[in-house]
KOLFI-493582 format. One line per field, with one value per residue: residue number from 1; residue in three letters; x, y, z of N, C-alpha, C in turn. Coordinates in steps of 0.001 Angstrom, whole numbers. Layout:
<atoms>
n = (NUM,...) .
res = (ALA,...) .
n.x = (X,...) .
n.y = (Y,...) .
n.z = (Z,...) .
ca.x = (X,...) .
ca.y = (Y,...) .
ca.z = (Z,...) .
c.x = (X,...) .
c.y = (Y,...) .
c.z = (Z,...) .
</atoms>
This chain:
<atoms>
n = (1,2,3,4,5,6,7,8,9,10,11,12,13,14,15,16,17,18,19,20,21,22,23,24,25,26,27,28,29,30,31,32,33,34,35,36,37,38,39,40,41,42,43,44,45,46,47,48,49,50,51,52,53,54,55,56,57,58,59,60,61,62,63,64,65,66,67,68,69,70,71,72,73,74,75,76,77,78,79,80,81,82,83,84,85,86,87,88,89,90,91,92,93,94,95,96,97,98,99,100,101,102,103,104,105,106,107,108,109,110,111,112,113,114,115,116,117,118,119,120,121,122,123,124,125,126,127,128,129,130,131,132,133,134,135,136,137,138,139,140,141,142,143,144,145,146,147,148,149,150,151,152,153,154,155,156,157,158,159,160,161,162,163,164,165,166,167,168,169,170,171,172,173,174,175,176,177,178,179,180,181,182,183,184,185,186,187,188,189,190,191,192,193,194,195,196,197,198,199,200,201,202,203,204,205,206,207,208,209,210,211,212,213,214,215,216,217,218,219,220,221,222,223,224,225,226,227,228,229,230,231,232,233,234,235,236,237,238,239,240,241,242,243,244,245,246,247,248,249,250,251,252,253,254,255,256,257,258,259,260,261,262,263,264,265,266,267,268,269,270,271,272,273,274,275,276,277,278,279,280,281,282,283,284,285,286,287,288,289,290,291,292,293,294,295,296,297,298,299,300) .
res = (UNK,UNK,UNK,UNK,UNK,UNK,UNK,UNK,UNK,UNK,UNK,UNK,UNK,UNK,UNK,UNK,UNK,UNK,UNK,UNK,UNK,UNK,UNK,UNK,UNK,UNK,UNK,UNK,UNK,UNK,UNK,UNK,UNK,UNK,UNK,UNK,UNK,UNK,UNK,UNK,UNK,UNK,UNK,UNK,UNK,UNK,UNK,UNK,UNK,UNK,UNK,UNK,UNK,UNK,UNK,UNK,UNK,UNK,UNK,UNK,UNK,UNK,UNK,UNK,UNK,UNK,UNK,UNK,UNK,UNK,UNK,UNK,UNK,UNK,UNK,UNK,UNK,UNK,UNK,UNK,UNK,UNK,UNK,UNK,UNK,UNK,UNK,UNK,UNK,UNK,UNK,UNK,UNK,UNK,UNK,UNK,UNK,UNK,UNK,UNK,UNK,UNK,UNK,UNK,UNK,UNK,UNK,UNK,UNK,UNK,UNK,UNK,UNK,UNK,UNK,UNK,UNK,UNK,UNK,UNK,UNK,UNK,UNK,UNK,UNK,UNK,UNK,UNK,UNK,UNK,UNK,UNK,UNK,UNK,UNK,UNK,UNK,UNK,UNK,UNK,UNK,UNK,UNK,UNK,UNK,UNK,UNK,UNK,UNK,UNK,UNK,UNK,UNK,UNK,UNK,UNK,UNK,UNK,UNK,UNK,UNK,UNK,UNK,UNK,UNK,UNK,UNK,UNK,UNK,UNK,UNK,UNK,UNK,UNK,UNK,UNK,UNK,UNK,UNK,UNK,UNK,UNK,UNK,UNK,UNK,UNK,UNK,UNK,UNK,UNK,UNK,UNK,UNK,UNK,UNK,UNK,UNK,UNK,UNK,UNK,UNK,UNK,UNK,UNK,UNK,UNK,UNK,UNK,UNK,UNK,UNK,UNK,UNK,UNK,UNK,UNK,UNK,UNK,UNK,UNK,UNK,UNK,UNK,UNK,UNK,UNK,UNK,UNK,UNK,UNK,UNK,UNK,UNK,UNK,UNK,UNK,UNK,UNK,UNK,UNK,UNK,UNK,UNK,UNK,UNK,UNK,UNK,UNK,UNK,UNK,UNK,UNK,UNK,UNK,UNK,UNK,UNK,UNK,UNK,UNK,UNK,UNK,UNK,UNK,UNK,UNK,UNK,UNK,UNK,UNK,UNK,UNK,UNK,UNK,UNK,UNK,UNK,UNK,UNK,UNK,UNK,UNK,UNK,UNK,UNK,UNK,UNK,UNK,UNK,UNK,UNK,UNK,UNK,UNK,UNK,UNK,UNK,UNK,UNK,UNK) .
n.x = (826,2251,4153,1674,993,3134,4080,2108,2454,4562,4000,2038,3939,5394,3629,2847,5431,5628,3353,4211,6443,5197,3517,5791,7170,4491,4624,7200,6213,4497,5666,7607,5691,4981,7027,7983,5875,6358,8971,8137,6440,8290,10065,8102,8032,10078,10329,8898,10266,12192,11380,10531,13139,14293,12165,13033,15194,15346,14051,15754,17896,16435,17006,18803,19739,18397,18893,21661,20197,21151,23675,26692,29325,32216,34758,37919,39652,42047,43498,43937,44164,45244,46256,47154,49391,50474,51025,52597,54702,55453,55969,58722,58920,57965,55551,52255,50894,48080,46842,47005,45801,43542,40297,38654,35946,36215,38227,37229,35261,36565,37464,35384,34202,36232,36026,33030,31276,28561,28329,27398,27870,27185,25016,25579,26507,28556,31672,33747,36895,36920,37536,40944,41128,43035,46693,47670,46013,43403,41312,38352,35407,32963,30156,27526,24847,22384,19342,17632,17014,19528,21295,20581,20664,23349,24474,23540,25096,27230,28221,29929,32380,33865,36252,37901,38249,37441,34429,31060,28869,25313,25665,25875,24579,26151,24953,23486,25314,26545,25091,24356,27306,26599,24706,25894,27493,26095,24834,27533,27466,25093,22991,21444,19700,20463,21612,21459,21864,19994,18691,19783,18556,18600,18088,17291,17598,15173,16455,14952,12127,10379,8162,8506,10985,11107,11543,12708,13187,15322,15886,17162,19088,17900,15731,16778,17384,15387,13383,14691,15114,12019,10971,13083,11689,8906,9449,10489,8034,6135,7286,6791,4809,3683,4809,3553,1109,1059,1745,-439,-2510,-1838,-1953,-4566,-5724,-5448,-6486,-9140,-10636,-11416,-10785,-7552,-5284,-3316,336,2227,4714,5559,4899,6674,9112,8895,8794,11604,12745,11851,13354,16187,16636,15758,18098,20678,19952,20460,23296,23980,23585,25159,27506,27814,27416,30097,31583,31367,32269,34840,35155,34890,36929,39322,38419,38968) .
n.y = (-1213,1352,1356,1938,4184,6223,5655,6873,9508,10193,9603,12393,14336,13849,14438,17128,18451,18197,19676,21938,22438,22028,24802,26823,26031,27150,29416,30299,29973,31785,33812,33677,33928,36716,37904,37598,38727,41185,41417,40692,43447,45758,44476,45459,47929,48864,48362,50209,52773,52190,52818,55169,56612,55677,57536,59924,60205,60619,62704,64541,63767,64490,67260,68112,68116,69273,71749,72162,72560,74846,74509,73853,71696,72322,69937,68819,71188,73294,75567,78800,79589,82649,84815,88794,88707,86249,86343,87952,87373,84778,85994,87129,89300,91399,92831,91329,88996,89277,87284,85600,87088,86594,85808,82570,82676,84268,82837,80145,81411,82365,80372,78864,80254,80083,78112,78012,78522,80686,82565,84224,86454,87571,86064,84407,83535,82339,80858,79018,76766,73157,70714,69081,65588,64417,65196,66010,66093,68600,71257,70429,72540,74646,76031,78136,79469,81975,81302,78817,78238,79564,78051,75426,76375,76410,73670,72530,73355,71700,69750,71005,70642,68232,66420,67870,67143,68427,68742,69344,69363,68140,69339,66540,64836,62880,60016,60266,60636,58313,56419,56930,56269,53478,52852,53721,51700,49612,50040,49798,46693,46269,45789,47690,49879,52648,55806,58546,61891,64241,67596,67068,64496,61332,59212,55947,53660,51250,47966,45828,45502,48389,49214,48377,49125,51304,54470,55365,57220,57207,56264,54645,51803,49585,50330,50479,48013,46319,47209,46850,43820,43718,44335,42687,40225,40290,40453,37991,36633,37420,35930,33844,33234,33761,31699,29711,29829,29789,27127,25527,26211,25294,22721,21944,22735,20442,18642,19415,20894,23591,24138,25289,23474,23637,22641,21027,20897,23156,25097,24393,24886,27572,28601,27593,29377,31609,31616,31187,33841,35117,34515,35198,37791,38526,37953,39266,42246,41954,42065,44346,46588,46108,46066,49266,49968,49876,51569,54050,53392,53835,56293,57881) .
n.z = (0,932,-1071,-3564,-2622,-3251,-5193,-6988,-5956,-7038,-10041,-9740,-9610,-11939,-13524,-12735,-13344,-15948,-17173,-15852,-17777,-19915,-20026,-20038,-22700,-23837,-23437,-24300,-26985,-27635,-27365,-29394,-31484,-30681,-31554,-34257,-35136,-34326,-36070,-38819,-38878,-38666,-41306,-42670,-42383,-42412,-45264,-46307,-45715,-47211,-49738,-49395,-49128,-51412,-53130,-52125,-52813,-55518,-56301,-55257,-56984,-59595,-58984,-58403,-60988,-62351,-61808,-62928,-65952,-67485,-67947,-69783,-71256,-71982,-73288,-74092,-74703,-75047,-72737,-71086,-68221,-66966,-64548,-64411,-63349,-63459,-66427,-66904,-65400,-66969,-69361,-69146,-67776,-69173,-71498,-71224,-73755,-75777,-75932,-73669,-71870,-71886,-71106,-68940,-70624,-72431,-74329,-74633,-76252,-78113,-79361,-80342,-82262,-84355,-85403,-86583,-84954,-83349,-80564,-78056,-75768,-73854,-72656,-71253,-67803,-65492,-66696,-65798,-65708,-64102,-62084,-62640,-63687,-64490,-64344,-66833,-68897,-70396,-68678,-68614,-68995,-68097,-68635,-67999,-68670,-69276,-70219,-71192,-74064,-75252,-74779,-75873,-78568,-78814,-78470,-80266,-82566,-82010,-83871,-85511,-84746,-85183,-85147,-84024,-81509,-79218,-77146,-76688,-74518,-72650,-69222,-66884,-64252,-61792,-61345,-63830,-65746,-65676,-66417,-68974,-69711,-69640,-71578,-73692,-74277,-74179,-76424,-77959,-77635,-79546,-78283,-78024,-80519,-80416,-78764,-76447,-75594,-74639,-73622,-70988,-70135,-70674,-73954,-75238,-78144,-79259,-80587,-83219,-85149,-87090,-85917,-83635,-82246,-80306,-78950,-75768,-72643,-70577,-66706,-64819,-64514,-64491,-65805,-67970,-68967,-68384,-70125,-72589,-72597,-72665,-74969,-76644,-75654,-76500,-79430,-79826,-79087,-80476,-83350,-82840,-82192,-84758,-86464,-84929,-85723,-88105,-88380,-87547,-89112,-91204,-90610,-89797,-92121,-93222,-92579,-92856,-90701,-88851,-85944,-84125,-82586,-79665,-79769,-77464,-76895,-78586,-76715,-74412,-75663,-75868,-73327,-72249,-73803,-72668,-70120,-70537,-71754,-69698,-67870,-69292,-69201,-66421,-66670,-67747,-67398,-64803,-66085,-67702,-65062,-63700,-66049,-66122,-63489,-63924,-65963,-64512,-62627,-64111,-65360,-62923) .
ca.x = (0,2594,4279,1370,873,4375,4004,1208,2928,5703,3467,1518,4932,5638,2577,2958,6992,5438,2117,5206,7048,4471,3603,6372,7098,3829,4701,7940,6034,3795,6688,8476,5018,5196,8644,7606,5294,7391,9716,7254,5959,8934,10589,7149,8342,11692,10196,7946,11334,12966,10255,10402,13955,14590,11647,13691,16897,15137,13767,17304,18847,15992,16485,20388,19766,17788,19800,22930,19694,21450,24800,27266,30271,33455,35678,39054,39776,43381,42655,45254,43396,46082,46023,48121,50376,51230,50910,53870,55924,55503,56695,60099,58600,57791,53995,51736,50434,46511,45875,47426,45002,41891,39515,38805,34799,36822,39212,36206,34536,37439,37589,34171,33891,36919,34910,32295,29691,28270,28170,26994,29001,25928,23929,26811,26408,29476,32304,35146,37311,36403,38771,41219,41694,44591,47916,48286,44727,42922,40494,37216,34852,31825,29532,26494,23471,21140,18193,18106,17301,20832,22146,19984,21288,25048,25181,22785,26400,28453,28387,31154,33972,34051,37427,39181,38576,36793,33283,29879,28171,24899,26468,25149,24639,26972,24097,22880,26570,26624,23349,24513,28026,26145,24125,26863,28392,25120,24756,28891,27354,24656,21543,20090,20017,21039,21529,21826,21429,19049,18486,20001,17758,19352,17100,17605,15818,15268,16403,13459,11350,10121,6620,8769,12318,10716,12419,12553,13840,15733,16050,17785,19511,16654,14742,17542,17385,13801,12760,15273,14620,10799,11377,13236,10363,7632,10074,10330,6873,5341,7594,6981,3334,3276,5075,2796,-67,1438,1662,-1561,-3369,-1334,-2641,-6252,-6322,-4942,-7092,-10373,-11137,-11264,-10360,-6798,-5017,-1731,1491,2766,6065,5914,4849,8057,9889,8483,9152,12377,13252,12240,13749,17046,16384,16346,19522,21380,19497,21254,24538,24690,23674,26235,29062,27020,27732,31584,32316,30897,32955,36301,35576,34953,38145,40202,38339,39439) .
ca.y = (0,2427,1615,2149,5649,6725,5423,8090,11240,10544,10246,13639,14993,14015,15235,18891,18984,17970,20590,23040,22588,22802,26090,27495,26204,27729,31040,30919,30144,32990,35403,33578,34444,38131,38825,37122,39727,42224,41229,41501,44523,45783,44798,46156,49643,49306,48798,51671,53820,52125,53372,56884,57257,56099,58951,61334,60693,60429,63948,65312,63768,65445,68787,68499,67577,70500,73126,72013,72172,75720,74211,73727,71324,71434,68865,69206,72652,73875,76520,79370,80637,83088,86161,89535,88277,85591,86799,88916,86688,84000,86929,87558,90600,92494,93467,90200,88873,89302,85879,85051,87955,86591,85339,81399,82458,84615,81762,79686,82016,83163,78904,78290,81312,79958,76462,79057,78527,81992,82713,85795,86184,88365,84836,84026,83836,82189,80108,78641,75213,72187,70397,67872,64367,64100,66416,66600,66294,69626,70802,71014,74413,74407,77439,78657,80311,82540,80589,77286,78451,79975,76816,74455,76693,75928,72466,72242,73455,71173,68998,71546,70299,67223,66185,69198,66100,69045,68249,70291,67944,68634,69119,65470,64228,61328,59150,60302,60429,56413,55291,57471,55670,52083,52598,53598,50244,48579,50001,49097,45526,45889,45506,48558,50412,54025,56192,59716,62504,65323,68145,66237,63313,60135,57993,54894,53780,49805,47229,45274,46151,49841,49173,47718,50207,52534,55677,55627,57998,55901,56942,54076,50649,48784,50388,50293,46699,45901,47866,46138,42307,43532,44222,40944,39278,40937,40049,36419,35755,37747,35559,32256,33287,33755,30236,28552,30150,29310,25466,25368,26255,23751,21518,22155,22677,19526,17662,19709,21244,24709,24222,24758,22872,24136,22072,20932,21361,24684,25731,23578,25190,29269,28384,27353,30115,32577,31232,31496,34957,35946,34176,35977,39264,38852,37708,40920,43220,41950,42606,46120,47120,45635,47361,50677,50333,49406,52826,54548,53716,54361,57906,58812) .
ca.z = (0,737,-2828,-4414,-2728,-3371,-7186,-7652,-5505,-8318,-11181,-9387,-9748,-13071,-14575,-12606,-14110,-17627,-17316,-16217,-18824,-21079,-20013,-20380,-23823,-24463,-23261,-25168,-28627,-27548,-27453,-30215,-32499,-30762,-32063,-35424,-35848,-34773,-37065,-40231,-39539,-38717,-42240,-43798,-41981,-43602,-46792,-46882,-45285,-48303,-51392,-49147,-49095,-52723,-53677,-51859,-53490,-56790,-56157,-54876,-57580,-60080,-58300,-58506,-62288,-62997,-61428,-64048,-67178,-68253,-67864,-71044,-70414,-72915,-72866,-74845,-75210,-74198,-71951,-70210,-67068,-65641,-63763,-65055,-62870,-63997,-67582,-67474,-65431,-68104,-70484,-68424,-67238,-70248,-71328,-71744,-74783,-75515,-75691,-72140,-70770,-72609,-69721,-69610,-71401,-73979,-74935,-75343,-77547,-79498,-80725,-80756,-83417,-84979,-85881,-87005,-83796,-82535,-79133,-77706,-74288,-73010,-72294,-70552,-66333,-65673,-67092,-65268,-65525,-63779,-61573,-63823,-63626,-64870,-64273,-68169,-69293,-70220,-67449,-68551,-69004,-67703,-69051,-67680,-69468,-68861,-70526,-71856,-75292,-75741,-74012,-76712,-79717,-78970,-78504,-81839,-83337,-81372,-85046,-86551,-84112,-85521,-86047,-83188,-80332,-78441,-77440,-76573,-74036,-70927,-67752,-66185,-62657,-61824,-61995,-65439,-66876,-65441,-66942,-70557,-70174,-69776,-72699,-74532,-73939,-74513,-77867,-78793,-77546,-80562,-78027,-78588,-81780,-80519,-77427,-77311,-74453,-75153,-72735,-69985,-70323,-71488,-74562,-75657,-79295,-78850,-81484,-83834,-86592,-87069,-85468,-82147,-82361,-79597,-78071,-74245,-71287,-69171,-65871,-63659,-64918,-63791,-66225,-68829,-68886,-68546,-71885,-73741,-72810,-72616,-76165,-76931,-75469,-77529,-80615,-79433,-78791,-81915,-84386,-82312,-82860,-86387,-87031,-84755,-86498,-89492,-88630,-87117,-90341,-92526,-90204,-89671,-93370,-94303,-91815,-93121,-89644,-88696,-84657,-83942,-80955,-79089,-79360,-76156,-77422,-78698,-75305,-73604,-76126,-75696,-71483,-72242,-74419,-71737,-68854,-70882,-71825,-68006,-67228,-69974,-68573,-65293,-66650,-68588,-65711,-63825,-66405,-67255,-63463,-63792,-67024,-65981,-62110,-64667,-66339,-63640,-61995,-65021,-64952,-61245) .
c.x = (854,3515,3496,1085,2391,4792,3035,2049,4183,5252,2577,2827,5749,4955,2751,4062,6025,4354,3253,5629,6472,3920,4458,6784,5861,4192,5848,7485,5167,4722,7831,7267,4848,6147,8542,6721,5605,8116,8916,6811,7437,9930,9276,7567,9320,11281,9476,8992,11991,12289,10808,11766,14573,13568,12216,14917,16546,15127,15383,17721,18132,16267,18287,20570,19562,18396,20833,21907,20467,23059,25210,28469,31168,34478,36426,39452,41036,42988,44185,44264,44555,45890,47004,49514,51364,51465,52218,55161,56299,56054,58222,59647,57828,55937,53612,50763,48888,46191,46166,46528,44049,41551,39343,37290,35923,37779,38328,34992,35203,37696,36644,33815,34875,36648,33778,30801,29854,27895,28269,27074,28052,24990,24706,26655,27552,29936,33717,35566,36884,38029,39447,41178,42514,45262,47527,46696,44081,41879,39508,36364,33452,30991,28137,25438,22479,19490,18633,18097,18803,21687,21620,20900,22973,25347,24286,23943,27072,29007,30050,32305,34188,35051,38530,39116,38011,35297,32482,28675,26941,25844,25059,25287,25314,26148,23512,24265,26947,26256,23944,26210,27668,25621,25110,27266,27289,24986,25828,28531,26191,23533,20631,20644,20805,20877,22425,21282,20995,18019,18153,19145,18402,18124,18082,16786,16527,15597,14891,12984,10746,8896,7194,10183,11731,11458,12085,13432,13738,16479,17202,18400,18491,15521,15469,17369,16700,13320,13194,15125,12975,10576,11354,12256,9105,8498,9745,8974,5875,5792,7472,5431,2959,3359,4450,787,-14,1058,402,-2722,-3343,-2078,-4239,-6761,-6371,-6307,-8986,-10921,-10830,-10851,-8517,-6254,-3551,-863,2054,4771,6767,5851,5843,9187,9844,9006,10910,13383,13640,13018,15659,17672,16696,17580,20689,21041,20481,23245,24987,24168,24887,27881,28506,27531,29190,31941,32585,32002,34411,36416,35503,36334,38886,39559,38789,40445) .
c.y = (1254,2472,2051,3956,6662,7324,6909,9543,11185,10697,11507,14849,15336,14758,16830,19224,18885,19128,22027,23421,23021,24351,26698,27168,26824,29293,31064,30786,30902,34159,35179,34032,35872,38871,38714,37793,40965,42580,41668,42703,45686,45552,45579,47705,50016,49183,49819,52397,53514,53233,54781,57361,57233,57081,59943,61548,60819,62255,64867,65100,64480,67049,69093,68515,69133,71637,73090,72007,73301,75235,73711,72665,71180,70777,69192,70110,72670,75384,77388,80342,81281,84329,86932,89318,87643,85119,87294,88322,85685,84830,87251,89039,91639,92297,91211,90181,89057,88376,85063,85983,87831,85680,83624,81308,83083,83646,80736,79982,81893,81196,78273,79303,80605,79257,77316,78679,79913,81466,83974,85873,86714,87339,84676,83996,83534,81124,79986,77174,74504,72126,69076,66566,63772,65142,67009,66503,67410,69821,71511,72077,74014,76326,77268,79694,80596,81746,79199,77316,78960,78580,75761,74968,76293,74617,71786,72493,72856,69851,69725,71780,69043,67388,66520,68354,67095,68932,69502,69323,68984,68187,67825,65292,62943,59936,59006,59910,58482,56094,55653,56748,53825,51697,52741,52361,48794,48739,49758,47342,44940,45350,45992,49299,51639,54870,57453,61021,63876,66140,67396,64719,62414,58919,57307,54606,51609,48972,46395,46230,47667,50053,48944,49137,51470,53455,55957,56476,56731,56707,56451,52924,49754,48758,50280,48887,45899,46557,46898,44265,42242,43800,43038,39591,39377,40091,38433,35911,36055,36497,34327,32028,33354,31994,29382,28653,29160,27791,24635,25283,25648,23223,21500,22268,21204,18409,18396,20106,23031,24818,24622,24350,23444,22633,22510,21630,22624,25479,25330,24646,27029,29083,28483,28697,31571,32549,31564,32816,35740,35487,34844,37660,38962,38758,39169,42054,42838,42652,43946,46690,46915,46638,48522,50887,50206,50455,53699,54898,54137,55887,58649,58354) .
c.z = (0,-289,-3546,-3936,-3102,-4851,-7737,-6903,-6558,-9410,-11062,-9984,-10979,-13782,-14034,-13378,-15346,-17633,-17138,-17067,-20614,-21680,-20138,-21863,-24699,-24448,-24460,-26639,-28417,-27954,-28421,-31643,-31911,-31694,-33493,-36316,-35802,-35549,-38634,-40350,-39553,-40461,-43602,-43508,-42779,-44698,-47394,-46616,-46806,-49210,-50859,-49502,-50699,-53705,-53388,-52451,-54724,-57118,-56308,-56212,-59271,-60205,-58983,-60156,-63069,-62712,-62280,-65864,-68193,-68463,-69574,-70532,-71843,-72277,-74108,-75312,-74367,-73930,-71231,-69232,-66259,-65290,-64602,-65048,-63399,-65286,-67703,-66549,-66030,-69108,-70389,-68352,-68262,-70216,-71697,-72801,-74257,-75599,-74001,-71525,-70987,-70887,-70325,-70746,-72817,-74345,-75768,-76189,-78515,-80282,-80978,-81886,-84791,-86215,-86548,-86525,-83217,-81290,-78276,-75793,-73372,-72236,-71353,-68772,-66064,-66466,-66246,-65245,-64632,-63155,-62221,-62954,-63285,-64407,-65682,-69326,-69506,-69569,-68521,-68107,-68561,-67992,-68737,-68092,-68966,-68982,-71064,-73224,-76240,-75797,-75556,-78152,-80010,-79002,-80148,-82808,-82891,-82606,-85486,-85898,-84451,-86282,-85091,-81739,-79096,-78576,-76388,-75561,-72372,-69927,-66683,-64895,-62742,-62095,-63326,-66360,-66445,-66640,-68261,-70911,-70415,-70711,-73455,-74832,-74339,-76262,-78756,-78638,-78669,-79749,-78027,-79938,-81499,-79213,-77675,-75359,-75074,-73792,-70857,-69435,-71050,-72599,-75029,-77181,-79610,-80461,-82043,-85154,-86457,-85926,-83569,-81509,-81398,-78993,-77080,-73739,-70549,-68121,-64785,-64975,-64870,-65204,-67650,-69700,-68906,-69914,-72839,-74214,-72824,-73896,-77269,-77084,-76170,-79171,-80621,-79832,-80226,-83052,-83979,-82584,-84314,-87118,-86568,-85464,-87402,-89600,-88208,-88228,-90871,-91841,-90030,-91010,-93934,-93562,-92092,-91928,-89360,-87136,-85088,-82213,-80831,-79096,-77884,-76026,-77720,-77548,-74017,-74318,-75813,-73685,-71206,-72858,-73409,-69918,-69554,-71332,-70035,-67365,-68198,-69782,-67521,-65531,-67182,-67741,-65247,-65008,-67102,-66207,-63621,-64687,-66523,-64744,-62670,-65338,-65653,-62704,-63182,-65059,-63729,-61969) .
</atoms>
């Protein structure tokens, strides 16, 4: 008798440890589904902070865009920005020449006239070099216009330096002069037809037939890159449609029926096509991004 009461104050004892234990593994998957939802909303916060903060840099980097729209930028011009100073001690003292005392806008008049582009110095707000690169590189001019119409008329002549390795280019935001060196690189790769920058806006004009060859503003890489395989894919699927038209008819003709039925095959084969399509999208993003960080450093 007093085994068998002993036997139960141990299984009393077991079952309270085990009802313990249970409770507390309940509490902790209580406060392991608290944190779990902390956690989600939590990365839903960060993703709305995300969207907000890439609208705000989009903006900034709009705002910073537009403040450079009157901007002019030459590149390759030999340039002598010096003071009187050091005009006439470059002379060994004596008087200094008038082309060592021309200012750095009058230098870049007097050879943009030369080429026979007008430029009426009155538009003019400022002009002063850029900081170089290089030691031995010429520093870039950066000219500033009153309106944008003056600004539009000069680089509409920037054709009749062709040849003098001096160029007529918008003053870009580091992000725009990216995206306009990536296309570049896309269109020496023969994936888009043509790419071109026009009042600081970078287009693209898409490879395909005339009806498909569209002219986009591209703003990011993202979107660079999506036009062009969304493109591809329109190309793809139009000419995969015509031939299965095509073979669909033979056949429904030959068989005297007017239904047609889908090949399994052709639809293994259209799956297959685009699944290969997006893995050659990413491979070429990635060496897109590479290239561009390989000219980049060779520019610093």
């Amino acid at each position: 008798m007093t085994s068998t009461v002993e036997d139960v104050e141990e299984i009393k004892k077991s079952l309270n440890f085990i009802t313990e234990e249970t409770t507390a593994i309940k509490n902790q998957q209580q406060q392991l589904l608290r944190l779990m939802e902390e956690v989600k909303q939590l990365r839903l916060q960060n993703a709305e902070k995300d969207k907000k903060i890439a609208e705000l840099e989009r903006r900034v980097e709009d705002l910073e865009q537009y403040s450079r729209i009157n901007d002019v930028v030459v590149t390759g011009l030999k340039i002598k920005p010096r003071s009187y100073a050091k005009a006439v001690a470059a002379n060994n003292g004596g008087e200094p020449e008038e082309a060592d005392m021309l200012s750095v806008e009058q230098q870049v008049a007097a050879f943009l006239e030369s080429k026979g582009i007008s430029l009426d110095l009155d538009y003019i707000e400022a002009c002063h070099p850029l900081p170089r690169r290089k030691e031995n590189d010429p520093p870039a001019v950066i000219m500033r216009f009153t309106n944008r119409k003056n600004k539009i008329a000069l680089l509409k002549q920037g054709r009749k330096l062709k040849g003098t390795n001096v160029f007529l280019n918008d003053h870009l935001t580091r992000r725009n002069a990216d995206l306009a060196r990536k296309a570049r690189y896309l269109r020496k790769l023969n994936k888009i037809q043509n790419t071109w920058v026009n009042n600081c806006k970078v287009f693209i004009k898409l490879n395909g037939p005339p009806e498909q060859a569209r002219v986009l503003v591209i703003r990011s890489l993202e979107e660079l890159t999506s036009a062009r395989y969304r493109a591809c894919a329109t190309t793809t699927t139009t000419s995969e449609d015509l031939s299965s038209n095509s073979s669909s008819t033979t056949t429904t003709s030959g068989l005297g029926s007017s239904s047609q039925t889908l090949d399994p095959s052709a639809v293994q084969q259209r799956v297959y096509s685009q699944r290969m399509m997006n893995h050659r999208r990413k491979k070429e993003e990635s060496l897109i991004v590479k290239h561009t960080e390989i000219l980049i450093t060779d520019d610093s």
